[in-house]
LOLUM-264957 format. One record per residue (C-alpha): residue number from 1; residue in one letter; x, y, z. Coordinates in Angstrom, 2 decimals. Last residue first. Example, Ala and Ser with C-alpha at 12.3 -4.5 7.8 and 13.67 -1.06 7.14 Angstrom:
BEGIN
    nr   rest      east     north        up
     2      S     13.67     -1.06      7.14
     1      A     12.30     -4.50      7.80
END
This chain:
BEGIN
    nr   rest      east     north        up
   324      X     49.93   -111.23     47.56
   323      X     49.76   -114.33     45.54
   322      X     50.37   -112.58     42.36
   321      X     53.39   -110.99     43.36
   320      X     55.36   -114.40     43.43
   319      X     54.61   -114.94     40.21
   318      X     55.49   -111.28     39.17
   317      X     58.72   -111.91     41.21
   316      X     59.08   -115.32     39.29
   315      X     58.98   -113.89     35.80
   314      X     61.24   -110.90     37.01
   313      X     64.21   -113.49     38.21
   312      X     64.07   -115.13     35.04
   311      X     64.10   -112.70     32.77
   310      X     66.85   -111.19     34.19
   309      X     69.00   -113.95     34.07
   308      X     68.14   -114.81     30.37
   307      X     69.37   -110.95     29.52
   306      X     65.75   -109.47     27.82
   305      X     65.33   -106.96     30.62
   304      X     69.02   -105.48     29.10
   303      X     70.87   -103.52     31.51
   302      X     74.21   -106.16     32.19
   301      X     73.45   -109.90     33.18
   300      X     75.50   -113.18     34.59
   299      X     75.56   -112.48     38.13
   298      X     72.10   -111.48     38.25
   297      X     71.53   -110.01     41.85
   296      X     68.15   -110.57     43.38
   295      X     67.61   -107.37     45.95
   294      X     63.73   -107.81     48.09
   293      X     62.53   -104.57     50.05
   292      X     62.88   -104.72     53.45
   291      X     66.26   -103.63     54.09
   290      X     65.14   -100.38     52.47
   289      X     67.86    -97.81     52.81
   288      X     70.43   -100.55     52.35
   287      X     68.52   -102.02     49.55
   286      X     68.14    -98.61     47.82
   285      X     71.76    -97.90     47.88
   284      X     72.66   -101.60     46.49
   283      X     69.76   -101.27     43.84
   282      X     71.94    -97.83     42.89
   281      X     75.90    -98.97     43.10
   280      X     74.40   -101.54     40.64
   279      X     75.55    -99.66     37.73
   278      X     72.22    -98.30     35.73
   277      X     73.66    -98.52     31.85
   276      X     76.64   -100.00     32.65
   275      X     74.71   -102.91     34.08
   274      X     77.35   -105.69     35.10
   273      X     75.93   -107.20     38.45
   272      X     72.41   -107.04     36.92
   271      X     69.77   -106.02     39.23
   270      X     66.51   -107.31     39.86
   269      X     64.40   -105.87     42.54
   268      X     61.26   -106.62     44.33
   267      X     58.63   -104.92     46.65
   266      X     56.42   -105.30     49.18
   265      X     55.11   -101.89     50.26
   264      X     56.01   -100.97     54.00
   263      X     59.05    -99.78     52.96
   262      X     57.59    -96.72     50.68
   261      X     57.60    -93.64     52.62
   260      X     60.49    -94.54     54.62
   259      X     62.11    -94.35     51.20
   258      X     62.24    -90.73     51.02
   257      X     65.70    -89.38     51.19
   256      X     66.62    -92.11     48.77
   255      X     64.29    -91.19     46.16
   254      X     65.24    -87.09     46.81
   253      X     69.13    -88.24     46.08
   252      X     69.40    -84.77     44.62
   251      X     66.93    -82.01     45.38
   250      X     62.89    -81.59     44.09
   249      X     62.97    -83.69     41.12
   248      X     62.50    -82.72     37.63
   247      X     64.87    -85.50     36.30
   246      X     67.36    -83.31     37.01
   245      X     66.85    -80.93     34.12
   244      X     69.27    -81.44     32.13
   243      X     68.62    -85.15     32.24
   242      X     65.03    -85.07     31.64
   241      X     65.20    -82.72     28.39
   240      X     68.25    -85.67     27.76
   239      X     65.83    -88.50     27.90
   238      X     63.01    -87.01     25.51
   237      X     65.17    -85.88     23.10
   236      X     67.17    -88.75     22.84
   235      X     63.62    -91.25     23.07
   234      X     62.00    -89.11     20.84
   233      X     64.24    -88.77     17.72
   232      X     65.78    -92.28     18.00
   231      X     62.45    -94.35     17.87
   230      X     62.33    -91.93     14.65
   229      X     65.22    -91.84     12.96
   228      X     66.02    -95.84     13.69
   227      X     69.49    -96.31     15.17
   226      X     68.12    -97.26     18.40
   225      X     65.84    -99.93     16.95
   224      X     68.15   -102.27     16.12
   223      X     69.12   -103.15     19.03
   222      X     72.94   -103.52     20.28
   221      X     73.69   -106.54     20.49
   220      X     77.29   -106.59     18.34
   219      X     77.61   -103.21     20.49
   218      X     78.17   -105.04     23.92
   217      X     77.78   -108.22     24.64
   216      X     77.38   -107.50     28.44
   215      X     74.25   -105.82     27.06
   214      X     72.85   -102.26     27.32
   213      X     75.69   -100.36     26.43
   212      X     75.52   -100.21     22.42
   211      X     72.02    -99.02     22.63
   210      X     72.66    -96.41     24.90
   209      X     75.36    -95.03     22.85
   208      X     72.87    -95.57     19.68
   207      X     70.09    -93.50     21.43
   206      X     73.18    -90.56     21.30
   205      X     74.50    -91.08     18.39
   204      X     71.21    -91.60     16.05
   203      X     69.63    -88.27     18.09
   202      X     72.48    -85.79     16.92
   201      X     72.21    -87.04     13.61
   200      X     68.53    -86.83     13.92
   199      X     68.52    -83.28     15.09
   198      X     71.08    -81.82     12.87
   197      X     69.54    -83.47     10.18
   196      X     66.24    -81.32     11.24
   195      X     67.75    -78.22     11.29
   194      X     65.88    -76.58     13.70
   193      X     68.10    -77.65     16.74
   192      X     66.58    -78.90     20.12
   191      X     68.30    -82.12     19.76
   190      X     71.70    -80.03     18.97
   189      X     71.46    -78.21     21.98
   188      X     70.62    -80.57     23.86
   187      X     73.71    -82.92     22.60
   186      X     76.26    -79.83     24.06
   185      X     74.42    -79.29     26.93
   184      X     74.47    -83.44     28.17
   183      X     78.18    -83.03     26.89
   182      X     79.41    -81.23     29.31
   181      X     82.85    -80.62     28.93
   180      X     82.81    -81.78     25.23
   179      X     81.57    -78.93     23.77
   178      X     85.21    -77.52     22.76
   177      X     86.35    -81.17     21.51
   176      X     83.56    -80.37     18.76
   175      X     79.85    -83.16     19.57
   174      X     78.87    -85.28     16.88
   173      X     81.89    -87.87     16.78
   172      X     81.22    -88.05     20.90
   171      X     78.86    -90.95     21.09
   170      X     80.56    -92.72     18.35
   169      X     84.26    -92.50     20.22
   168      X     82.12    -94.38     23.31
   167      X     80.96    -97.04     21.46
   166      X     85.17    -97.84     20.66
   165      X     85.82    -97.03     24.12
   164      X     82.87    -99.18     25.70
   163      X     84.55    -99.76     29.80
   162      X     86.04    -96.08     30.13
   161      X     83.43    -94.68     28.61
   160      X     80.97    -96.31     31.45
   159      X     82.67    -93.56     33.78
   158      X     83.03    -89.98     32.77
   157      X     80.10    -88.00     30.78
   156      X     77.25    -89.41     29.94
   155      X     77.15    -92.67     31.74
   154      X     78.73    -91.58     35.00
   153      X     77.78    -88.20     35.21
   152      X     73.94    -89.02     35.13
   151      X     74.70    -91.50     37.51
   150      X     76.92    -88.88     40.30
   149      X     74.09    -86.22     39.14
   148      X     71.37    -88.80     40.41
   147      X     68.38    -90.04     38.52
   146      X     67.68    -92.68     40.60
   145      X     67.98    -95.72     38.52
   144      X     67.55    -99.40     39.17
   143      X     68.07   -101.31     37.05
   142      X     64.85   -103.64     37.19
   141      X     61.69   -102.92     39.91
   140      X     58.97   -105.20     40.89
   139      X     56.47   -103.19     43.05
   138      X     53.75   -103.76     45.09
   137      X     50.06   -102.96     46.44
   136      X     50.55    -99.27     45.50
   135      X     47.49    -97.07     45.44
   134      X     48.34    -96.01     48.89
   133      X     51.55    -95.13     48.60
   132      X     50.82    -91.90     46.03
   131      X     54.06    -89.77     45.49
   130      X     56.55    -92.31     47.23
   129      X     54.71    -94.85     44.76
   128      X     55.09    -92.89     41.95
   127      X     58.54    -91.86     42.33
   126      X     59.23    -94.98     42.84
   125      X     57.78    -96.59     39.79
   124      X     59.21    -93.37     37.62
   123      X     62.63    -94.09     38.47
   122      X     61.93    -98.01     38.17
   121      X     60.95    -97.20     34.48
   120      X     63.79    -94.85     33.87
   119      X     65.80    -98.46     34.25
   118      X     62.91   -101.18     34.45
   117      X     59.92   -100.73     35.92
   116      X     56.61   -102.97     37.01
   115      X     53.65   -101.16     39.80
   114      X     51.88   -103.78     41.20
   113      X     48.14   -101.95     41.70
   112      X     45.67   -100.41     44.02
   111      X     42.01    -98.61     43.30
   110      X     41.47    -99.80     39.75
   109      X     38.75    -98.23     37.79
   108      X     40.42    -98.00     34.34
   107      X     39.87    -94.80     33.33
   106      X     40.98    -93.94     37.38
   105      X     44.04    -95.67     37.27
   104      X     44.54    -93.62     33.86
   103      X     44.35    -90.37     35.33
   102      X     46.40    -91.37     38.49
   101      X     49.66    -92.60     36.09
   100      X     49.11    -89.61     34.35
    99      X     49.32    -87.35     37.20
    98      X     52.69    -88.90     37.47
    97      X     53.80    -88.73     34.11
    96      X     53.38    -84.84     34.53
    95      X     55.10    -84.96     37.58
    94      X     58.11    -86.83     35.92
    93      X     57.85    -83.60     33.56
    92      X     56.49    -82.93     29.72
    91      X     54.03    -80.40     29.42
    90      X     55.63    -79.60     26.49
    89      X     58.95    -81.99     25.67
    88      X     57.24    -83.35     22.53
    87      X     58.61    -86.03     20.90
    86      X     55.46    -87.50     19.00
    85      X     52.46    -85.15     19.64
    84      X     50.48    -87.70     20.34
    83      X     51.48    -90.87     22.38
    82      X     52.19    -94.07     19.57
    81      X     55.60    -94.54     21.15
    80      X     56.36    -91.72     23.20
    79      X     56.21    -87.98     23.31
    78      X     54.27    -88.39     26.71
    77      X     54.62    -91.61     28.05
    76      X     53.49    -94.65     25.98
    75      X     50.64    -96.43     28.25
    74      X     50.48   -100.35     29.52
    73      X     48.08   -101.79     32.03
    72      X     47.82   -105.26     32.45
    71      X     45.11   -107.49     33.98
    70      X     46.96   -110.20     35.57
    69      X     46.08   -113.88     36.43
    68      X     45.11   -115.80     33.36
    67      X     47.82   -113.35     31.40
    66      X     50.64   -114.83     33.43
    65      X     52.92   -111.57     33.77
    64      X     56.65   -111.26     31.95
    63      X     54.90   -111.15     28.69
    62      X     53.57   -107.85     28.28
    61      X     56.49   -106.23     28.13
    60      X     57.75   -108.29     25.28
    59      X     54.93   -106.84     23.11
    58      X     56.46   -102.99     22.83
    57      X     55.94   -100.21     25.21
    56      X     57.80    -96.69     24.36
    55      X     61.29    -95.34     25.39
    54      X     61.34    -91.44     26.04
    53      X     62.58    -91.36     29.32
    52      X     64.12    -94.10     28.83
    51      X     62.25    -97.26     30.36
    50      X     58.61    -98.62     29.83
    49      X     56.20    -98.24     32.91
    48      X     53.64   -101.49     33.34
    47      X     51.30   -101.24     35.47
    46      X     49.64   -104.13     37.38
    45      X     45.96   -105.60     37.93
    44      X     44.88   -108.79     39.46
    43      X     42.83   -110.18     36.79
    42      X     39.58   -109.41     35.75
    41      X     40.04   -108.65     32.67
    40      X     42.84   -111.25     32.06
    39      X     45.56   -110.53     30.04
    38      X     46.05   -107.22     27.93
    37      X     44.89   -103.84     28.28
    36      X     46.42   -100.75     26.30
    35      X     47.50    -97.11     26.46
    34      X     48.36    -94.02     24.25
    33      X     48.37    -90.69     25.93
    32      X     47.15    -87.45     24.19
    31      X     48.89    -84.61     24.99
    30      X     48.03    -81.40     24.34
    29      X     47.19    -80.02     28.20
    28      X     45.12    -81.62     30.47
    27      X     45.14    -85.16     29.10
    26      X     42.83    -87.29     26.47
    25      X     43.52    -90.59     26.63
    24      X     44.33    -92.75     23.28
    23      X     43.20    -96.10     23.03
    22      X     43.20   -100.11     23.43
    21      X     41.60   -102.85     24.60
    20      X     42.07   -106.26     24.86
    19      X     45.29   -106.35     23.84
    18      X     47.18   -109.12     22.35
    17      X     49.35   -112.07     23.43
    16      X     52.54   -113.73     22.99
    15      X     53.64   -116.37     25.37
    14      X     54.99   -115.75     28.85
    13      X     59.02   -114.95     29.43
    12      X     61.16   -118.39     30.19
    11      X     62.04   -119.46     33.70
    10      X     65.51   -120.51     34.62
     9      X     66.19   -123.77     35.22
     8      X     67.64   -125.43     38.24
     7      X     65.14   -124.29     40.15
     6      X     64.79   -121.79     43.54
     5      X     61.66   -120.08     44.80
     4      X     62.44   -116.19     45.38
     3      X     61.68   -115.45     49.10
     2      X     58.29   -114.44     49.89
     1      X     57.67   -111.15     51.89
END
């Protein structure tokens, strides 16, 4: 597959633009799935997964693809974003998101697309593309993330504490030292809770933790929207039904056990050498089980998609994509 062109300046994300359509899709159960279409109708088309679980799309998304070449697809996950009912964890499983994914390939009449994923995003890529190969024509993947006990462990329990201390003492002020042993159980509880301060205090902390984490600047960029009630509500909720349950997947390490399913799809991913959020001890795993597949290290970058880096190297891979 092609190499990543080199310049000595970094590309810059697309300009703004706005959907061409919109709506909500009806699903099997309750949920009702918001999704849009923006760039060029006729364009090559690509989905776009948002991060978390529980994150939701916002305008940046859309800009890492030239809109005179792509037609993008973008939905809020269930519980997400503008999805209806807001939080819910019914009917909520990677699976779930997966027959999703079909339904809405099928709205929209496409028979093969990129598939774009960042964090949770690149979890839910994969897993889609092991799941259905042949309506993959690519996939350009960010922090990569493969829901593993040894990752899960690492940010929520023992690990990235060590490197934000002072985020880390906010992450646990909600939780009694005699909870603390697992705290994935401990904040479940409380986002479960019917007392509804309960839930958003418990919520606040635990999106904020995130939040403080995804930049090598550290809290002073953390954004604003993870201490917002409601972003804050679903996305913590959402993220740590996941997490207790293992992502839903059938064993541990199942993405890696399965690559050989994917490797003949072209794919690219973008890592940053300092993600706390997603260490890079997961892109290196999945580049030695996929030699194949394309690994662009930013040397300069944590989590964040926004990171100048990271922009840059997922700009050209959708460039690059396009020409496939």
């Amino acid at each position: 597959m092609p190499a990543f062109e080199t310049s000595p300046d970094r590309r810059d994300l697309y300009p703004e633009i706005e959907p061409f359509a919109y709506g909500w899709m009806p699903t099997e159960s309750a949920h009702e799935v918001y999704y849009e279409e923006c760039g060029f109708p006729g364009g090559k088309p690509c989905l776009i997964l948002h991060g978390g679980p529980g994150g939701a799309i916002n305008a940046g998304m859309r800009r890492f693809f030239n809109p005179d070449r792509w037609r993008m697809v973008l939905f809020d996950q269930r519980g997400c974003g503008r999805s209806r009912p807001h939080a819910s964890i019914d009917d909520n499983t990677t699976w779930k998101l997966i027959e999703d994914i079909e339904r809405l390939r099928e709205k929209c009449g496409v028979e093969k697309w990129t598939v774009f994923g960042g964090s949770w995003g690149s979890t839910l890529a994969l897993a889609y593309a092991i799941t259905h190969p042949e309506r993959v024509e690519s996939l350009i993947l960010r922090g990569i993330f493969l829901l593993t006990q040894k990752e899960l462990h690492w940010f929520y329990q023992d690990g990235a504490s060590m490197i934000f201390p002072d985020a880390w003492e906010h992450f646990l002020a909600p939780i009694p030292e005699a909870e603390r042993s697992d705290l994935m159980s401990a904040y479940y509880k409380r986002l479960t809770s019917d007392d509804r301060k309960v839930r958003e205090e418990a919520a606040i902390a635990w999106s904020s933790w995130e939040g403080d984490t995804v930049s090598v600047k550290g809290p002073a960029a953390r954004p604003d929207k993870f201490a917002e009630a409601e972003f804050a509500t679903a996305f913590a909720r959402l993220e740590c039904w996941y997490f207790v349950n293992k992502g839903f997947l059938p064993e541990d390490g199942w993405i890696l056990k399965n690559v050989d399913k994917i490797r003949l799809i072209p794919t690219w991913i973008v890592q940053g050498r300092f993600d706390v959020v997603t260490p890079m001890s997961g892109a290196w795993a999945l580049k030695k089980a996929w030699p194949e597949a394309r690994l662009d290290v930013i040397p300069d970058a944590g989590h964040a998609s926004t990171e100048p880096g990271i922009v840059d190297a997922l700009v050209r891979a959708t460039d690059l994509a396009a020409r496939l």
